[in-house]
Residue frames relative to the residue before (quaternion, step in Angstrom):
aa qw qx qy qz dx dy dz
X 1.0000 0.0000 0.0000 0.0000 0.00 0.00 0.00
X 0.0921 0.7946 -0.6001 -0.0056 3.67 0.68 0.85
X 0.6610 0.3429 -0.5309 0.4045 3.73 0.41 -0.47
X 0.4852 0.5477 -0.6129 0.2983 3.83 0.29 0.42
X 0.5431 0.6625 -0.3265 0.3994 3.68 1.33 -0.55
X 0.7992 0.3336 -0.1481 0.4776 3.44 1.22 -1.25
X 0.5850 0.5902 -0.4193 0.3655 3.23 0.72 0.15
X 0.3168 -0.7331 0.5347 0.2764 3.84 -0.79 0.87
X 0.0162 -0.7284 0.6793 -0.0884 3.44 -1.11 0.87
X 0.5250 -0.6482 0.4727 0.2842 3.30 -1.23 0.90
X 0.2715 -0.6874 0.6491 0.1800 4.02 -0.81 0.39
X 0.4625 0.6678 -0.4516 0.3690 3.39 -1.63 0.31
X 0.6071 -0.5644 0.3766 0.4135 3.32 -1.93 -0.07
X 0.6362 0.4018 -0.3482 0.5590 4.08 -1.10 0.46
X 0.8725 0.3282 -0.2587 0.2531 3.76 0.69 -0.21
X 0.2060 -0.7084 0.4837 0.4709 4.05 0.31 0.48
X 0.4970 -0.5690 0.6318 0.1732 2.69 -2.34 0.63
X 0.8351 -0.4144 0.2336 0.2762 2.96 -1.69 0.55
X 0.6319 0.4100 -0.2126 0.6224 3.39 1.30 -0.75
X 0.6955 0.2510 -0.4547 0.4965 3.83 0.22 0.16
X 0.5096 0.4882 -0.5032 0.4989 4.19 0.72 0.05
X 0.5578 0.5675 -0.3870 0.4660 3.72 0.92 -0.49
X 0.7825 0.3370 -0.2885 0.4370 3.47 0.09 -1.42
X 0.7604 0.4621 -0.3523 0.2901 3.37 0.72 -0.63
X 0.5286 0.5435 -0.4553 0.4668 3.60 1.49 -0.15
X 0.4452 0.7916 -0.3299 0.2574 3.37 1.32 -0.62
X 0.5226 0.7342 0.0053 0.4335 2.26 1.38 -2.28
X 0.7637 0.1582 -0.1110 0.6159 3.77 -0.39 -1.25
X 0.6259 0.4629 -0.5405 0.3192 3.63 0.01 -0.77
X 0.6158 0.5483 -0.2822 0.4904 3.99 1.32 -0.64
X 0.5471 0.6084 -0.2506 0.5175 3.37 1.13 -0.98
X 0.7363 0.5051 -0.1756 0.4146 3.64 0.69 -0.77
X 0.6315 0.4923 -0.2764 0.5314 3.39 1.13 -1.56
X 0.6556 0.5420 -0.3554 0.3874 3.68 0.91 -0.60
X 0.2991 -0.7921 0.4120 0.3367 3.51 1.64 -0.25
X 0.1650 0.8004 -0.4739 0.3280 3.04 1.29 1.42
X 0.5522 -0.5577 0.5386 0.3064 3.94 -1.06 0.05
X 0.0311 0.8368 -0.5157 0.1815 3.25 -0.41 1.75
X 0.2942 0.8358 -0.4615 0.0426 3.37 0.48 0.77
X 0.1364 -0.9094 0.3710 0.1290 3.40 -0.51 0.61
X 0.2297 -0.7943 0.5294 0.1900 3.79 -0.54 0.56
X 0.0700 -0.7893 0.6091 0.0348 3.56 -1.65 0.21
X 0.4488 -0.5870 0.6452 0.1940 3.30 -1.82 0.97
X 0.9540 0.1850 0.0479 0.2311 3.17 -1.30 0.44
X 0.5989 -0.5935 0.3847 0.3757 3.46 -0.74 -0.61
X 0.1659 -0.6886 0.6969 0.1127 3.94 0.74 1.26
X 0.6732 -0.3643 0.5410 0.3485 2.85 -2.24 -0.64
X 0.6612 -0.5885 0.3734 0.2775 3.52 -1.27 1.19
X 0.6752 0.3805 -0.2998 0.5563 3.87 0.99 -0.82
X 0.5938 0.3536 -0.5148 0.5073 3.71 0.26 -0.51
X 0.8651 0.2554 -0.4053 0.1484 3.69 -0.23 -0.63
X 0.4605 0.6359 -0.4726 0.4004 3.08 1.64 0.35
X 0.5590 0.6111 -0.3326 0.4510 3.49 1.13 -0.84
X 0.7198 0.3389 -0.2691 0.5428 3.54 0.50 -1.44
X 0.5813 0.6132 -0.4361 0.3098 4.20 0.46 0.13
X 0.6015 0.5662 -0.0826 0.5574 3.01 1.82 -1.50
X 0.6915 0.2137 -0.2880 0.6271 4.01 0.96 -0.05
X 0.5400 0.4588 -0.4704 0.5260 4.58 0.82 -0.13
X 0.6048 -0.5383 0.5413 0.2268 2.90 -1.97 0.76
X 0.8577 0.0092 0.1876 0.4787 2.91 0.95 -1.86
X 0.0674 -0.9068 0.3632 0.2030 3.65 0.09 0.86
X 0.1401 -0.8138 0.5444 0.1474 3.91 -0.81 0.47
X 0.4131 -0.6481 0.5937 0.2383 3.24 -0.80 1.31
X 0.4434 -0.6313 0.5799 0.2617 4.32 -0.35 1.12
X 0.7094 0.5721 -0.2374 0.3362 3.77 0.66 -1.24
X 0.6818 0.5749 -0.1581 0.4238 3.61 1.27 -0.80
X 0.6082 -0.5207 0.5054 0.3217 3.72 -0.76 1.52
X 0.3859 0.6175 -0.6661 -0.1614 3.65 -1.09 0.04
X 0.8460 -0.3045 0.2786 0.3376 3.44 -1.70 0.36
X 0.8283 0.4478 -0.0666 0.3300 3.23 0.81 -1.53
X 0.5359 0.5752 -0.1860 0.5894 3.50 1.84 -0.52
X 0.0252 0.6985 -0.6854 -0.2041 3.39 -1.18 -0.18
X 0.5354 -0.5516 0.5676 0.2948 3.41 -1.19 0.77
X 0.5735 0.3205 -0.5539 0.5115 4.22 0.75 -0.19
X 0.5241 0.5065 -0.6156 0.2996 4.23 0.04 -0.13
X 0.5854 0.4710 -0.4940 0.4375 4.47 0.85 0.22
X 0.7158 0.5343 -0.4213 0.1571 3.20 0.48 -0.91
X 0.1170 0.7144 -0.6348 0.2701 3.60 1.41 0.92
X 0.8994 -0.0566 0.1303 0.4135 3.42 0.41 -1.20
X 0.4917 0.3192 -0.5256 0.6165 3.42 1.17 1.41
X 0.6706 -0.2660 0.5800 0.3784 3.05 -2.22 0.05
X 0.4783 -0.3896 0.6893 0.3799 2.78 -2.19 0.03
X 0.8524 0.3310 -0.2673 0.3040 3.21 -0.04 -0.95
X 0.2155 0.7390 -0.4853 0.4147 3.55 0.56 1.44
X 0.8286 -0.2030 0.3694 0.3684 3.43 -1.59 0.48
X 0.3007 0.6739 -0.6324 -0.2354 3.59 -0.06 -0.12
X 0.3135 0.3771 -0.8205 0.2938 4.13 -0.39 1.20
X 0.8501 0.2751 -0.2913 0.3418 3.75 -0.38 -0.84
X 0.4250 0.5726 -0.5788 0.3955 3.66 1.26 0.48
X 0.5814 0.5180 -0.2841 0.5595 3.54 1.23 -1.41
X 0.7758 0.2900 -0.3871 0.4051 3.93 0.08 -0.12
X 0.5639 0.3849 -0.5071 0.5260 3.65 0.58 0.17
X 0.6121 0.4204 -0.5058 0.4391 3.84 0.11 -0.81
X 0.7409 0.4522 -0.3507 0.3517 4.07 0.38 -0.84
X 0.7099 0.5254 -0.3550 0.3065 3.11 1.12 -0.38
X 0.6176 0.4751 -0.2764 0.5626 3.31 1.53 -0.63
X 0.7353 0.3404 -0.2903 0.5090 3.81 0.37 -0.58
X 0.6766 0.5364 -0.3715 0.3413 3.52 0.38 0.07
X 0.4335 -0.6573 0.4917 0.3719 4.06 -0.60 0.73
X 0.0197 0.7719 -0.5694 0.2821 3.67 0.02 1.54
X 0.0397 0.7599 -0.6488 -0.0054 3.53 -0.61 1.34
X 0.7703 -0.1579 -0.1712 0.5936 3.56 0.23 0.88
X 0.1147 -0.7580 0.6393 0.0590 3.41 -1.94 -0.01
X 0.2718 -0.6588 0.6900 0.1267 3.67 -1.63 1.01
X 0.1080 -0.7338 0.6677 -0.0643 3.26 -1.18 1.46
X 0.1787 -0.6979 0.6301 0.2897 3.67 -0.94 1.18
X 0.2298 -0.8184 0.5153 -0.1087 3.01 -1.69 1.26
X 0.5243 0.8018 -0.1050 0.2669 3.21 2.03 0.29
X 0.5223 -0.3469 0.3574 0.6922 3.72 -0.15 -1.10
X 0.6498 0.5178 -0.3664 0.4188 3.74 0.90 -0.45
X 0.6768 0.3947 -0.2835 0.5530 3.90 0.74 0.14
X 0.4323 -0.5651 0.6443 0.2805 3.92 -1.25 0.38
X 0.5538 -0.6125 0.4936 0.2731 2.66 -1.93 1.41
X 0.4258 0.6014 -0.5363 0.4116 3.82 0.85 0.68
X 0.6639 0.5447 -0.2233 0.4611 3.37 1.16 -1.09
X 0.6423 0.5223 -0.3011 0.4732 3.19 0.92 -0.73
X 0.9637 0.1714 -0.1545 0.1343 3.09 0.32 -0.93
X 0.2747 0.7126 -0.3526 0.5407 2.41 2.01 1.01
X 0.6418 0.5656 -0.2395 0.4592 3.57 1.43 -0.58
X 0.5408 0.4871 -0.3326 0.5997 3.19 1.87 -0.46
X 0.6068 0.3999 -0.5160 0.4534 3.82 0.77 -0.12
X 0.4385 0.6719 -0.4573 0.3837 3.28 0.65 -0.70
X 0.6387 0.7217 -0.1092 0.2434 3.32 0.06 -1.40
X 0.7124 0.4044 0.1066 0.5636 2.46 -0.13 -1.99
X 0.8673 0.1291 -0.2286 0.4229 3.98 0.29 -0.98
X 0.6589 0.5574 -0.4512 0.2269 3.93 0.93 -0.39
X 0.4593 -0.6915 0.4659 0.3064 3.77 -0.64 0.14
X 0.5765 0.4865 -0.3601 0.5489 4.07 1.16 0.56
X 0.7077 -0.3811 0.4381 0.4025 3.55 -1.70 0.42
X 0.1722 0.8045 -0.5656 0.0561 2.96 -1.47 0.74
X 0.3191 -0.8672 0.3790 -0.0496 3.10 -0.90 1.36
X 0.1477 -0.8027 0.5755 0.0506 3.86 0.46 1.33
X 0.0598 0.7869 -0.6136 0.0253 3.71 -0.96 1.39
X 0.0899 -0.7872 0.5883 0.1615 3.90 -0.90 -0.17
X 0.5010 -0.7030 0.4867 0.1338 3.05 -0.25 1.86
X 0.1835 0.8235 -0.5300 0.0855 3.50 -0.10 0.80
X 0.2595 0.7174 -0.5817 0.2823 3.62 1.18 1.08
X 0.2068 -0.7794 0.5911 0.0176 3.33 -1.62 0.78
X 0.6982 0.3893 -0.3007 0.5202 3.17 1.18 0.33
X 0.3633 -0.7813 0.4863 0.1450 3.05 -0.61 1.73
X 0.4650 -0.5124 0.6966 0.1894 3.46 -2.11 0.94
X 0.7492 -0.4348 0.4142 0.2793 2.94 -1.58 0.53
X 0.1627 0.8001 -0.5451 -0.1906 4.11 -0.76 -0.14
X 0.5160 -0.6506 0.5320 -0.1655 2.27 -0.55 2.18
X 0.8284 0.3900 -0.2365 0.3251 3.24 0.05 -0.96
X 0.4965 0.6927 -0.1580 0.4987 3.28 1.77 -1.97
X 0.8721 0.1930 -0.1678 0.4171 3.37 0.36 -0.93
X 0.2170 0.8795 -0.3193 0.2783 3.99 1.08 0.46
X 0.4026 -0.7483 0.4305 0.3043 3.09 -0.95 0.15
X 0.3712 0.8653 -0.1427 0.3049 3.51 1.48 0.42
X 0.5545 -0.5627 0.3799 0.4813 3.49 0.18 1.07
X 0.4293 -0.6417 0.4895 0.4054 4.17 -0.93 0.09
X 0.4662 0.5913 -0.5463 0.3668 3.46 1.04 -0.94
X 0.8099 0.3734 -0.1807 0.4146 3.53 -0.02 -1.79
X 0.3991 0.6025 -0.5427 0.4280 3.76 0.83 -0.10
X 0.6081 0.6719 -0.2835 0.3136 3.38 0.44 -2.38
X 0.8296 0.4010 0.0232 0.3878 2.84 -0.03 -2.28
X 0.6764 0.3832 -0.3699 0.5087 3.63 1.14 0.12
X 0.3101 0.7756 -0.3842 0.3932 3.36 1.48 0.15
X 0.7259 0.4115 -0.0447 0.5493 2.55 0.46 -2.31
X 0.6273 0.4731 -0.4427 0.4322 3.79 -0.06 -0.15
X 0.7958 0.4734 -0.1685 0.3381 3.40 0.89 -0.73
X 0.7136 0.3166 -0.3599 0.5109 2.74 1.83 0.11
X 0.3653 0.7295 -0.4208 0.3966 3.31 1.33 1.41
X 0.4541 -0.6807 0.3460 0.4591 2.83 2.22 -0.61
X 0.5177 0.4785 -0.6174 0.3491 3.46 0.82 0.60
X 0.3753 -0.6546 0.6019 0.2614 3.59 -1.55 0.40
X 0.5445 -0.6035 0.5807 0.0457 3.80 -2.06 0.90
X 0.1854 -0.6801 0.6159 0.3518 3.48 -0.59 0.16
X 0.7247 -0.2917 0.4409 0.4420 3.39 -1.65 -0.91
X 0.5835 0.6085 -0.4892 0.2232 3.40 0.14 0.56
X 0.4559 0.5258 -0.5486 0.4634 3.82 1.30 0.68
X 0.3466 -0.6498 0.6736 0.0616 3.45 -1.41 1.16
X 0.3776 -0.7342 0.4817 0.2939 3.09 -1.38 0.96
X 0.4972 -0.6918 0.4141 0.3207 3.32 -1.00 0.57
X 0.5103 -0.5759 0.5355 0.3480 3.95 -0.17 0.97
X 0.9364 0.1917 0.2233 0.1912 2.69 -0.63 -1.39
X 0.2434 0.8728 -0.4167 -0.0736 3.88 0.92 -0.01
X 0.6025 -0.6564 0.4389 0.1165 3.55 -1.35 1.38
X 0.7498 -0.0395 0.1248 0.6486 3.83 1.47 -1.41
X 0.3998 -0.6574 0.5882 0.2490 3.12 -1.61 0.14
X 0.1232 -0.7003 0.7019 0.0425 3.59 -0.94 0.10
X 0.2064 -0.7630 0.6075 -0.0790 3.60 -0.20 2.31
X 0.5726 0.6711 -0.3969 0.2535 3.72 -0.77 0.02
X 0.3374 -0.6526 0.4957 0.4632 3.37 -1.23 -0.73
X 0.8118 -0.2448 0.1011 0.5205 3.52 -1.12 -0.40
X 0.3220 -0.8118 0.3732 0.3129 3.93 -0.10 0.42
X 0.5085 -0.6675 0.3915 0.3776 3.87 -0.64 1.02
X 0.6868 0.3087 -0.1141 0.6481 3.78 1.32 -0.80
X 0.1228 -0.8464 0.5110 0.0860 3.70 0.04 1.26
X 0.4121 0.7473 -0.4769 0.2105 3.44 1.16 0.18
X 0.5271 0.6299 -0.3548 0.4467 3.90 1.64 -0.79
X 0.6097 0.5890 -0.3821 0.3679 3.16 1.05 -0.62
X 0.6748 0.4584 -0.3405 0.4675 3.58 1.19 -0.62
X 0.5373 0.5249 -0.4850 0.4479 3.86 0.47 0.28
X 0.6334 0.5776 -0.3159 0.4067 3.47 0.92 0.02
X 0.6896 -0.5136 0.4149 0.2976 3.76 -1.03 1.32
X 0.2907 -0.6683 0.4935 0.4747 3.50 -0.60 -0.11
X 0.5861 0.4504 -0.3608 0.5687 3.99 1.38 0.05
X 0.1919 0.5235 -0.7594 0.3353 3.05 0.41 1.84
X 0.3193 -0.5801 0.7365 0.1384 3.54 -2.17 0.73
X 0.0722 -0.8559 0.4940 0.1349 3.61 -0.58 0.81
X 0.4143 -0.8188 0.3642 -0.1589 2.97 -1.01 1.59
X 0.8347 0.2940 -0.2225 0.4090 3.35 -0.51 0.85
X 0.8090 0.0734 0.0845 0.5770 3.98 -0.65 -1.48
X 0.6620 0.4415 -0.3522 0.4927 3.51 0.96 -1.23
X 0.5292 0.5824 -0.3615 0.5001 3.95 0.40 -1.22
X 0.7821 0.2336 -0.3587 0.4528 3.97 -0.14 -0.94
X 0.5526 0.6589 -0.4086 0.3059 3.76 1.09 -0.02
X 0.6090 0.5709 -0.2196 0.5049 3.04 1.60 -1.06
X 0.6985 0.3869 -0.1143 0.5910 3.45 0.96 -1.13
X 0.5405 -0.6553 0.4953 0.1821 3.81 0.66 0.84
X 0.5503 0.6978 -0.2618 0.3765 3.52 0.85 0.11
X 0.2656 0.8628 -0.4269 -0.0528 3.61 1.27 -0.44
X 0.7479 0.4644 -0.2177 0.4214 3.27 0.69 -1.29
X 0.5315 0.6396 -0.3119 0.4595 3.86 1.58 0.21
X 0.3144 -0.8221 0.4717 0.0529 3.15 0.44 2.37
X 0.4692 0.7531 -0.3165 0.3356 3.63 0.97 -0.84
X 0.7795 0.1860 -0.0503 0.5960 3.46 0.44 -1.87
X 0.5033 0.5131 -0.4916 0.4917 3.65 0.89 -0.03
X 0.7626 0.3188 -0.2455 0.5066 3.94 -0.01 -0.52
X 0.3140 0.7266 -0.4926 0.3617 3.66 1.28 0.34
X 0.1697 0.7465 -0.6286 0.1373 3.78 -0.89 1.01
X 0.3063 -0.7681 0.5355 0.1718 3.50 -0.76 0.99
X 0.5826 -0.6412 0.4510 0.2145 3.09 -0.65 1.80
X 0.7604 0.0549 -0.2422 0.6001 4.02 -1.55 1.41
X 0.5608 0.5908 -0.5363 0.2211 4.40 0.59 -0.53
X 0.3708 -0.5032 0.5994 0.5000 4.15 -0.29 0.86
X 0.1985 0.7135 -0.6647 -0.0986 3.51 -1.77 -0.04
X 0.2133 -0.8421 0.4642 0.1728 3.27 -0.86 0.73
X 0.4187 -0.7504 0.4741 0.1918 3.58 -0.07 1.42
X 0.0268 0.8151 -0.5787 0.0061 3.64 -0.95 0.95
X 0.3004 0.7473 -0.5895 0.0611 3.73 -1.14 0.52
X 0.6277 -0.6133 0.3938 0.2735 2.97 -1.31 1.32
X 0.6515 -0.5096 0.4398 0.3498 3.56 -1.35 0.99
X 0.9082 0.2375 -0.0691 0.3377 3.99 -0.77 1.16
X 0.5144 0.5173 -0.3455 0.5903 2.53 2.03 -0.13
X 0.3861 -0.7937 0.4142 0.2221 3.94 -1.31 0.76
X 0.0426 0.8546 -0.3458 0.3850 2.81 2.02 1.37
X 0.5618 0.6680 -0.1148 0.4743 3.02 1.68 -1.76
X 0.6467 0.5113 -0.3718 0.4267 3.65 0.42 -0.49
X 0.7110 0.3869 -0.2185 0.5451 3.54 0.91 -1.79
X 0.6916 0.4094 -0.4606 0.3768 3.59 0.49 -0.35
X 0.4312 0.5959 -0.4899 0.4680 3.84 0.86 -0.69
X 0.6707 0.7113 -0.1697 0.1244 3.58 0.30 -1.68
X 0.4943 0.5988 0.0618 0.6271 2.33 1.63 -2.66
X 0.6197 0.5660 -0.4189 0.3466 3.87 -0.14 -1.10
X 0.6647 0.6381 -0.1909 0.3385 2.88 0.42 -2.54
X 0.9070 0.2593 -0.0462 0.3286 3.08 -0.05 -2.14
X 0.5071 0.4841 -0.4245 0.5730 4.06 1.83 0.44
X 0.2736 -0.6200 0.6745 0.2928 3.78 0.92 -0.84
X 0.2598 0.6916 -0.5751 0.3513 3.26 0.96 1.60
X 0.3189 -0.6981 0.5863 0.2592 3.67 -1.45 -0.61
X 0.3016 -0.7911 0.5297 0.0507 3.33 -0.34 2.05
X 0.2000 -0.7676 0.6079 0.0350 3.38 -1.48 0.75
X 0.0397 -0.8498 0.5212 0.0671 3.16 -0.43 0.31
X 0.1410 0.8898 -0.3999 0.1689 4.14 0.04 1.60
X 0.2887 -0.8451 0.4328 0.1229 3.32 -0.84 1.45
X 0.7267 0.2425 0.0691 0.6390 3.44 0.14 -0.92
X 0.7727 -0.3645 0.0820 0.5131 3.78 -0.30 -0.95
X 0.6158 -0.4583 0.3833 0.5136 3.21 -1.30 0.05
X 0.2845 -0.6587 0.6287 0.2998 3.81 -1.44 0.68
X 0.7632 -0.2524 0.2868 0.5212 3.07 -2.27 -0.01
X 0.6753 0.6484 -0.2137 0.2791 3.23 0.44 -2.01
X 0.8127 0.1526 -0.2532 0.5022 3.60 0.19 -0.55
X 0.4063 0.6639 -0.4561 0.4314 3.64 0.92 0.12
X 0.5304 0.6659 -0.2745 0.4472 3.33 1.30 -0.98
X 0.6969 0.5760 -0.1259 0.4083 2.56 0.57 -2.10
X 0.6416 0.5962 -0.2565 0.4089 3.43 0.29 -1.05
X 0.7730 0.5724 -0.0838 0.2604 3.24 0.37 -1.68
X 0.6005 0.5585 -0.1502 0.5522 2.84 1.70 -1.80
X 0.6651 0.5234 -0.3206 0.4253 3.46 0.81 -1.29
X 0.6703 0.5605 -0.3064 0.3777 3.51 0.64 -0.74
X 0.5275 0.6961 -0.2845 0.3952 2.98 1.39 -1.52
X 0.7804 0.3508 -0.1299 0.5010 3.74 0.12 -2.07
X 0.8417 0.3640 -0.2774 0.2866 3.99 0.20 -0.66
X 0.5437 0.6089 -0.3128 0.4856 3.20 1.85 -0.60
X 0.1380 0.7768 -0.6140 -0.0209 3.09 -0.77 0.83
């Protein structure tokens, strides 16, 4: 496992060490030759080689963060509020209700102390291997994607794939020339994402996702100076503060969405796009 050698990970308490990420790849990688059921879920943004590594021995991978049909986000409130995050309401309910035979949870300076400590329920309540990591690369990857010529929906959503560890060929174009920004992370209601040019430049939490970088406050608060941008963060999250901030000081237009996007800020959006986009 030499790319366990190169990969930066945080050390310390809340995080496994190098020698229990070993046994446990062991672990499934054995689980697998047996042509056993290996699916595997994740928090956050691990490191790009473990999750390519841990894709290449799983049957099936589930991003923990992602709406699905079959879950409900009320199956957490065993032990969250309603009024909570609902990405990490929707990732505890997946993690417990979902056939999961092990999981990698980021657990670092790169993840919110929502993330965290929802990963410690995790923990503490699922009944499969688990691994607690903090993505603690510092050298950004290209973003390729972020900057494309590609609807945003499919920008987003190739994001997230990529930090599951699947790989892209050469077929994202750069975008000359970009029209708006889109600040935020992945959105819980991807539907905002369609009001957006396809020369949108994506910006912020999502960007360091692409670039492997999460916990890099630097390129996360990155904002091209005169770019319209529309600042986004999920109701409850303290995301909301820097984006409010960010808004102010681009003469952007902050949002602020829980569940789905309403009439009202849909509005809001639109118009904004309407006057600044040129």
């Amino acid at each position: 496992m030499q790319w366990l050698d190169e990969i930066q990970i945080e050390h310390g308490p809340g995080h496994s060490s190098r020698r229990v990420i070993k046994e446990i790849f062991t672990q499934m990688t054995a689980w697998r030759a047996k042509g056993e059921r290996c699916t595997l879920g994740f928090l956050g943004v691990p490191p790009w080689r473990m999750m390519h590594e841990a894709r290449r021995i799983s049957g099936d991978v589930i991003d923990l963060d992602m709406p699905r049909g079959d879950v409900s986000k009320a199956e957490a409130e065993v032990f969250l509020p309603r009024i909570f995050c609902a990405t990490l309401r929707t990732a505890l309910a997946n993690a417990l209700n979902l056939p999961i035979d092990w999981m990698i949870l980021a657990t670092g300076y790169d993840k919110c102390d929502g993330g965290r400590f929802v990963a410690e329920i995790i923990r503490h309540e699922a009944k499969v291997p688990i691994l607690c990591v903090g993505n603690a690369e510092t050298k950004p990857l290209p973003t390729t994607i972020s900057d494309s010529h590609l609807p945003l929906r499919e920008k987003v959503n190739r994001i997230i794939e990529f930090v599951s560890g699947v790989t892209f060929g050469d077929d994202c174009t750069p975008e000359e020339k970009s029209k708006c920004g889109y600040w935020g992370v992945p959105p819980h209601d991807q539907d905002v994402l369609d009001l957006f040019p396809d020369e949108t430049r994506v910006l912020g939490w999502t960007r360091t996702m692409e670039a492997q970088v999460p916990a890099a406050i630097d390129l996360e608060l990155w904002v091209p100076d005169a770019l319209p941008t529309v600042f986004y963060a999920q109701a409850f999250c303290q995301k909301n503060g820097i984006a409010k901030y960010l808004a102010e000081k681009y003469n952007g237009l902050y949002i602020e969405v829980d569940h789905q996007l309403s009439s009202s800020t849909k509005a809001k959006v639109e118009a904004f796009l309407k006057f600044r986009v040129k």
